[in-house]
N, C-alpha and C positions, 0 to 999 in steps of 0.2 A: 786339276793339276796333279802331278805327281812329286813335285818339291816338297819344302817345307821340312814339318816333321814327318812325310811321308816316306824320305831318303831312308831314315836308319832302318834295322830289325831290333827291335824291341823284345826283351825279355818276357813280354807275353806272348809275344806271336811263337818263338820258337816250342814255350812250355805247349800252346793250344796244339800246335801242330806233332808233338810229341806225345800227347795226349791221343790225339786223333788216331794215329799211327798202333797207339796200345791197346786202345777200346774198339778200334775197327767203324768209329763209329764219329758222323762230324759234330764237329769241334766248335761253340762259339763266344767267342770270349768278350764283351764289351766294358770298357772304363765308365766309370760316370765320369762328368763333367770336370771335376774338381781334379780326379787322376788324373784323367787327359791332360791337362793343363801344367798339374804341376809334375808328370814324369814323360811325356816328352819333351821334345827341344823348342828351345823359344829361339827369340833373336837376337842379335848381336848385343854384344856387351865389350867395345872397348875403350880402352884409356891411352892417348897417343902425344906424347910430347918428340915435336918434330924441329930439326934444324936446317936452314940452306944457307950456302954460300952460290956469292954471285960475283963477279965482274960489276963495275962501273956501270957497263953498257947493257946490264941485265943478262946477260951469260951466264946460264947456272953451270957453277963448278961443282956443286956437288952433295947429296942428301945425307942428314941424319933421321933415323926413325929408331925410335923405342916404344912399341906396344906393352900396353899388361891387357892379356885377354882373359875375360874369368868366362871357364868352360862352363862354369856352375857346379852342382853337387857331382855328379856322374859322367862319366866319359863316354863318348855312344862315337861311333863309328864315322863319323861328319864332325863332330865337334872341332875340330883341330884344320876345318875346310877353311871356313870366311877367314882368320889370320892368318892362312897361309897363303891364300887367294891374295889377302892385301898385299904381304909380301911382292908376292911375284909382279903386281901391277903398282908397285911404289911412285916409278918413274910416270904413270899416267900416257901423255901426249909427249912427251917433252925428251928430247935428247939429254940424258942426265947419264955417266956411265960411271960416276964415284959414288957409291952409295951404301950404306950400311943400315939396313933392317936388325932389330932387335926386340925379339918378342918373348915376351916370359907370361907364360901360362900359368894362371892359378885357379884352383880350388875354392869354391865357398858355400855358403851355404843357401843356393840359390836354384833356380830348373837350368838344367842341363840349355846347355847355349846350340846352335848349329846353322845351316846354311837357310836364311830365308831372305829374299827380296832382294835377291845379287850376291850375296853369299862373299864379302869380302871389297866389293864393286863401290860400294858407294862410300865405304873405310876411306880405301885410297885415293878416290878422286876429292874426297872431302878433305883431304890432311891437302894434297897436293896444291888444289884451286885455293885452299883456303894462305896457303904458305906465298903461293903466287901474287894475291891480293897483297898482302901484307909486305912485300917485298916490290912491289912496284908503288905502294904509298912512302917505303923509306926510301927508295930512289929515287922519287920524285916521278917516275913515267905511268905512262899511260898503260892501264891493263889490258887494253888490246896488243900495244903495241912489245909486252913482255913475253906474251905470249906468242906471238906470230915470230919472234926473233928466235925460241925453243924450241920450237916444234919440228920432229922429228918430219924431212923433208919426203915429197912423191919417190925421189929418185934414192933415199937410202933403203928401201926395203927389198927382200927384208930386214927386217931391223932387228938386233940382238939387245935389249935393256941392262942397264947394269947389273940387274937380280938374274939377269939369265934367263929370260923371256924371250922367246921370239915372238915379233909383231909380221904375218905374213903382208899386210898392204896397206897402204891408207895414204888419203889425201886430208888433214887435219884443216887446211883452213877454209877448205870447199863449204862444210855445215857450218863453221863461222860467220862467214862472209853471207850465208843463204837466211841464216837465222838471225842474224844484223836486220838485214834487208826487211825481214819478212816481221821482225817488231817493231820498224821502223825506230832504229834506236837511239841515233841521234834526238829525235823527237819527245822520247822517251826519258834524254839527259834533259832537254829546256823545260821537261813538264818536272821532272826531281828539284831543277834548280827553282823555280819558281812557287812552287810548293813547300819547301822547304824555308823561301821567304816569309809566307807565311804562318810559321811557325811548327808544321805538320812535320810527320817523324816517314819520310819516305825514300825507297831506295833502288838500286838500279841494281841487278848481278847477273851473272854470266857464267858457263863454266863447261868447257870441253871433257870430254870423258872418252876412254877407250873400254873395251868389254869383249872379252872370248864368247864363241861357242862352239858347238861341237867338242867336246871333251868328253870325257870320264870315260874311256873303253872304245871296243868294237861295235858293230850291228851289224845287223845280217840281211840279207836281201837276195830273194830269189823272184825270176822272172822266165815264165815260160808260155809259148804259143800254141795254144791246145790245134784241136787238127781242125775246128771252124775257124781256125785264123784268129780266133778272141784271144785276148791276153791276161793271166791269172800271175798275181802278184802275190810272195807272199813276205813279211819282214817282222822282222822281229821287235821292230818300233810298235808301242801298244798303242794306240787312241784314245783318248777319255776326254774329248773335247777340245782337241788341236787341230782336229779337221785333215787329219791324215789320207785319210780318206779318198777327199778330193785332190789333194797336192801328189799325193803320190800317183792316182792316176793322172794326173793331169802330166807329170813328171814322166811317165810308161807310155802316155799317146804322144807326148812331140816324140819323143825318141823314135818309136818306132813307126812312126805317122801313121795312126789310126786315130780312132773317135775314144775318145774318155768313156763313153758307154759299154765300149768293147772292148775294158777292162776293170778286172775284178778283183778287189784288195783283201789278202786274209790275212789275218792278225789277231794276238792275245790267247791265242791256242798252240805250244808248246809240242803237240801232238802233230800239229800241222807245221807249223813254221818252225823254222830255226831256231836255235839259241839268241836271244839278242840282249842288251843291255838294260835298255830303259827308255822314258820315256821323262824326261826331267834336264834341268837346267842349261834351256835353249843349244839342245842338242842334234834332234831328233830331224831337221830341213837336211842340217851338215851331214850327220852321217849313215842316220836312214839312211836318207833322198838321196846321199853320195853311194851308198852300196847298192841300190834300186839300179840309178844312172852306168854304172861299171857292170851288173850283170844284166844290162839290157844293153849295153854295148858291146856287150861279149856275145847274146843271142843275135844281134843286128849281123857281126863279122860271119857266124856261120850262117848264117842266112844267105849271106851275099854270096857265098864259096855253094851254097847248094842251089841257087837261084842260077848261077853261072852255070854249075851242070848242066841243069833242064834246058834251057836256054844256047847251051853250047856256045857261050861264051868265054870271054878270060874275065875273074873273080875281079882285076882292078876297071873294069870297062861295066860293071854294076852300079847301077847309084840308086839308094831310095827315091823313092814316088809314094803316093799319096794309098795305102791300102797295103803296098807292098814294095816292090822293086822295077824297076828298069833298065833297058841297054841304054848306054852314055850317047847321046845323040839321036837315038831311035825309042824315042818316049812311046811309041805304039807297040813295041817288042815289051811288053809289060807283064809280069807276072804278082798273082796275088797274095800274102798271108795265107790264107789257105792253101792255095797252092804249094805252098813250098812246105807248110806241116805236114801236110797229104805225104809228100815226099819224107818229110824226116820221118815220121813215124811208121811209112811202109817199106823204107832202107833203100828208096830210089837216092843214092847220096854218089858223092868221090868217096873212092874209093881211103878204104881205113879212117872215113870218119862217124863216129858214134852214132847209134839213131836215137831220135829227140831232138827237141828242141828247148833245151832247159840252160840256165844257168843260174849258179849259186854263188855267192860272194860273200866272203867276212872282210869288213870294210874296219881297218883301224887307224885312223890319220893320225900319221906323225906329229902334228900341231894343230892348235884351234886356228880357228879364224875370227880375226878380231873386226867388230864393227865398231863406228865410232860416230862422235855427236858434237853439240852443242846446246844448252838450253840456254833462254834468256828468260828473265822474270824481275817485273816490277810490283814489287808490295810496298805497302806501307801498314803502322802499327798506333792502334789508339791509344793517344796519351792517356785517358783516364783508363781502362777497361783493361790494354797491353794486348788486346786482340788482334791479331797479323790477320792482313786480306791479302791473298794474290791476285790482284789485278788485271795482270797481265801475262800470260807462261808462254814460249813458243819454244815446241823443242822440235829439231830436226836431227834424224838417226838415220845412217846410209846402213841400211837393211840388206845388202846387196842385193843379188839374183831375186825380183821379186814372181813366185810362183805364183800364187793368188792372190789378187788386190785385195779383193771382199775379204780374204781372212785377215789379212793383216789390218785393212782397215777397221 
């Protein structure tokens, strides 16, 4: 992975690298265990006393939050992430537009704090879901039914949150209702109450969640059809076991209908690819795989405009076929990938346009894109021992566009 403490630059690395730079000569610097540990960043560390107001009818009017987050000894370049992540995601799922976050940061004498395992994510759905429970036990209602009355609807998005979040989509009660289903949960309230008769310490909980990705910056992405018609991918998304690999070609053959074979991904060499950002905090499908997608749709359009030439057609009377291009109604009027590189590369083009078949893209999205869930879970906890079992977990997450099964599975 590339998260974690892997985010910041550390005061070693810049020394080893300046070092390198003086002696002409490389550089290798390793911590022992105990450094490691106690001078990079660990995890979250907060304190969060939270207030809601509601309506009668379960109506939230409106959130109070006060954090104290202790950054620990040292301030590193992420520290100041996860509080301010909770921040922005205060509201959770929920239609909430009064809201006031307050966070005071301190100092102690403790390892440096920073983004790991959601970086902010699991702060805020914890404060929220937990504030929800306790507020449909003083109302006397039902926690499904407080929730499903808050939740920000299919048809408001997007949606702007009180903190000033835009939420680009989402359907909240869909992994509700699917994750219900799928614990069978009714079944799972007769087995709490029944066990609880006799005398065991067991419980039922549930709890929706929303979560960005794509964030932190640009990435780059280029896409070009050499003159065998193959296709060479290069991005500046790095790999280290996210399986880029595969999704990004898989992502370069629907587009421009070829075979995943007859495309070829380069990456992690600066030399060769672009500038890009990174490859960290479920980023890398959204904005890779978005600049991959745009400058492979930009190579598609002239294609079609040179494909037309040859053909001596009109560019809108073009459509993709299976290897390359076709005339719209005359699928036997078909020209190949190579074919039409043949041409870009030998300047058989229209006239005033560029020879190649290249194109380069710095892809920077104005917004993440939020996915969203539900988990359900039945534990119960040994009276003697105070050991919690989970039982029971089902969590369902709308992943959207799914590019590869097998990886995500």
């Amino acid at each position: 992975g590339g998260f974690g403490k892997k985010v910041p630059v550390y005061r070693e690395d810049i020394v080893a690298c300046y070092l390198a730079l003086q002696l002409r000569k490389p550089i290798k610097w390793v911590a022992t265990r105990s450094e490691d540990f106690l001078t990079t960043i660990q995890g979250r560390d907060q304190a969060m006393t939270s207030e809601m107001a509601l309506r009668k009818d379960g109506k939230i009017l409106g959130l109070k939050v006060k954090v104290v987050a202790n950054l620990g000894a040292y301030l590193h370049s992420s520290t100041a992430g996860p509080p301010q992540r909770m921040l922005g995601m205060a509201c959770g799922s929920y239609q909430i537009q009064d809201v006031r976050v307050e966070i005071v940061a301190v100092f102690t004498n403790t390892c440096p704090t920073g983004p790991y395992r959601g970086a902010g994510r699991p702060e805020s759905v914890l404060n929220i879901e937990r504030l929800l429970d306790k507020a449909s036990a003083v109302l006397g209602m039902d926690r499904l039914e407080i929730r499903r009355k808050n939740f920000i609807r299919p048809d408001q998005f997007p949606h702007t949150t009180g903190t000033g979040v835009e939420y680009d989509s989402g359907d909240y009660e869909k992994p509700l209702r699917e994750a219900l289903k799928m614990s069978d949960y009714d079944n799972l309230l007769r087995q709490r109450d029944e066990r609880r008769k006799r005398g065991e310490l067991v419980g039922v909980g549930f709890s929706t969640f929303v979560e960005p990705s794509g964030g932190a910056g640009f990435e780059s992405g280029t896409v070009r059809v050499e003159r065998t018609g193959e296709v060479t991918v290069l991005t500046g998304s790095s790999s280290h076991g996210q399986g880029h690999e595969t999704s990004w070609a898989q992502i370069a053959a629907e587009l421009v209908k070829t075979s995943p074979d007859d495309v070829t991904i380069l990456h992690g060499d600066t030399h060769v690819s672009q500038q890009g950002t990174g490859t960290f905090g479920s980023r890398s499908a959204v904005v890779g795989g978005g600049a991959l997608a745009i400058a492979a749709q930009r190579v598609i359009e002239k294609a079609k405009r040179i494909a037309a030439h040859l053909v001596e057609a009109a560019p809108e009377d073009i459509v993709q076929a299976d290897g390359g291009f076709a005339v719209k109604g005359v699928p036997e009027k078909k020209i190949s990938w190579r074919q039409i590189a043949a041409a870009a590369y030998s300047g058989r083009l229209p006239k005033g346009m560029e020879i190649g078949l290249q194109e380069a893209v710095f892809f920077d999205p104005k917004r993440e894109a939020w996915g969203f869930g539900t988990h359900v879970a039945f534990v119960s906890i040994d009276r003697d021992t105070g050991r919690l079992t989970i039982e029971k977990l089902v969590l369902v997450d709308d992943c959207g566009v799914v590019i590869n099964p097998m990886i995500i599975e």
